[in-house]
C-alpha positions, 0 to 999 in steps of 0.5 A, a space after each residue: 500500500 501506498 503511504 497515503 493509504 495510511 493517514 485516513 483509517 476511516 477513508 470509507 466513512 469519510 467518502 460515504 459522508 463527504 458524498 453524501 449530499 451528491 449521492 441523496 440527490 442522485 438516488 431520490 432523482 433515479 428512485 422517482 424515475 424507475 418506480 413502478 417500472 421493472 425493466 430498463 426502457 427508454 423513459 428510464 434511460 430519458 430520465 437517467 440522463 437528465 439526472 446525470 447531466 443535473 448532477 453536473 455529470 456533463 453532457 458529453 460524459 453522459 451521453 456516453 454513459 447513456 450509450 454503453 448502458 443502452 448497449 447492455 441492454 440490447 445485449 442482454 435484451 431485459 434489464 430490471 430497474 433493480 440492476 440499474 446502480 450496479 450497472 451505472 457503478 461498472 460503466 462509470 468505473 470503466 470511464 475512469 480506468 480509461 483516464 488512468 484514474 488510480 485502482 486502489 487509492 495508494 501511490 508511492 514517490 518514484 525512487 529514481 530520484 528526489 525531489 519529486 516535484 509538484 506546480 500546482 496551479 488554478 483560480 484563487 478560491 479553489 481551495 490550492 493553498 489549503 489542498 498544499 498544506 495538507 499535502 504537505 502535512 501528508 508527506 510529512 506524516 509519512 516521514 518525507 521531507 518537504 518544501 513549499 515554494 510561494 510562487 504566487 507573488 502578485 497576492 500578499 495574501 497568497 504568500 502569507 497564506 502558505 507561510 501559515 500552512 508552512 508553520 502549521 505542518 512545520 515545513 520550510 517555504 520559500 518566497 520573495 518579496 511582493 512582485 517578485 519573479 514566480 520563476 525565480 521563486 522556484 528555481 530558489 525551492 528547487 535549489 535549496 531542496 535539492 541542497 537539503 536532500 529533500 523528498 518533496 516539493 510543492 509550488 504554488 502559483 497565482 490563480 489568474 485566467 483573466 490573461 490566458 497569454 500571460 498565464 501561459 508564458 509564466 507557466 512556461 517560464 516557471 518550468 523552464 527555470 525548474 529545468 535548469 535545477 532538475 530536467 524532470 522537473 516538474 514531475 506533476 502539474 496538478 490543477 486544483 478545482 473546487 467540485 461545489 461550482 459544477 460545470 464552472 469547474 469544468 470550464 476552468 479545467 478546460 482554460 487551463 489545460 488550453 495553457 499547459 499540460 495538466 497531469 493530475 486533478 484534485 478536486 476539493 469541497 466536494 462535502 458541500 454539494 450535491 454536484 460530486 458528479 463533476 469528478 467523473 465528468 472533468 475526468 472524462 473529458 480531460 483524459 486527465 485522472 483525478 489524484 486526490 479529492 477534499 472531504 472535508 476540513 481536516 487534514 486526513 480529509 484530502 484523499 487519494 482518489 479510489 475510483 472504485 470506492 467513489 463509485 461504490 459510496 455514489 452508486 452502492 
């Protein structure tokens, strides 16, 4: 088992409740839908997918979704309204395994060299700086040694945010003053990691869209700079969204995979809302996995993404 695998004993029952509200959502929508009718016909696959696309699911994902289950039906000629979750929780879990979505909700740091490097990037507000404090503190907690970079010089408040996560978890962060250069913050994080034999970075940056030719030459700049620390770096760039904002969600996933090449996606809040079905909808169209999801406000509530976990607690 992977570390993280480690830090959340009750990882199920904090699933179960942060999808709570998305799950009372979906199923009252699909109960109403198939009462009195035993067998899946056309006004239940109707039905099916107006609730999906309203459960922020997207209307591209669930017409595929629509589409696979039609298939099993024709195959099998009858399927009762009872099969119903069973099915939608093997087709969704089958989109997600074509995403590269993690099995089992464990990953280990590659071995082959150190730091691993981490840029995360998204709006403010998403929740980026908290989902780096807690992964930082996760690290921690698994005996790694970690560094934070404070490349979002444009917002004091940026800065002194993860200069608070970074005396709470009790790792060291590297900033500059107001305005400096992002790039230089990070070829600074890299260098003294590297000098500390540290396992772990993580980089924050400034959730601007408004200039999506400036985020993108900052974002380039950024890498280009790390490259002259570590070829490798960055190992992940990870877009930070905020799943309670539905399809907003999506389009900002969608503007900055248009600037640079996401890798991975945590998607936080997602306790709040009954619009969890987000995560399978950006996942999908992205062809991006979704790595870790935020249940809650402690610590151990950022958690790796089980895809087979996630569709159980929705649909079991």
């Amino acid at each position: 088992m992977g570390f993280f695998g480690l830090f959340n004993k009750n990882k199920k029952e904090t699933l179960d409740k942060g999808l709570e509200k998305t799950k009372e959502s979906v199923f009252s929508k699909i109960s109403r839908a198939v009462a009195g009718k035993s067998k899946v016909d056309d006004e239940v696959l109707d039905d099916l997918e107006e609730i999906l696309i309203t459960s922020d699911v997207g209307v591209d994902t669930t017409i595929k979704i629509i589409e696979r289950i039609e298939q099993r039906v024709a195959r099998d000629k009858y399927v009762s309204t009872s099969e119903l979750n069973a099915i939608l929780r093997d087709e969704i879990a089958k989109l997600l395994t074509e995403n590269n979505t993690s099995d089992n909700g464990s990953w280990e740091l590659p071995n082959d060299h150190k730091p691993y490097v981490i840029l995360v990037v998204g709006v403010n507000g998403v929740g980026k700086t908290t989902t780096i404090g807690k992964l930082a503190w996760q690290f921690k907690q698994a005996g790694k040694k970690v560094f934070l970079g404070a490349a979002d010089t444009f917002r004091a408040a940026a800065v002194e945010q993860i200069c608070i996560w970074g005396d709470r978890v009790g790792v060291p962060v590297i900033k500059q003053k107001m305005g400096a250069d992002p790039a230089s913050v990070a070829f600074d994080t890299i260098s003294s990691a590297k000098a500390n034999d540290a396992d772990v970075v993580i980089i924050d940056t400034a959730g601007r869209l408004h200039n999506k030719v400036g985020l993108m030459n900052e974002l380039k700049k950024i890498k280009d700079v790390m490259k002259k620390v570590m070829p490798e770096a960055p190992d992940e760039v990870m877009l930070v969204l905020d799943g309670s904002t539905g399809q907003n969600a999506f389009e900002q996933a969608k503007q900055f995979s248009a600037v640079t090449q996401i890798t991975s996606l945590a998607i936080t809040k997602l306790d709040g809302t009954a619009k969890g079905g987000v995560v399978i909808g950006i996942s999908d169209q992205l062809k991006v996995p979704v790595k870790y999801i935020g249940l809650g406000e402690g610590m151990e509530d950022l958690q790796l993404f089980d895809k087979q976990q996630f569709v159980a607690s929705l649909f079991g």
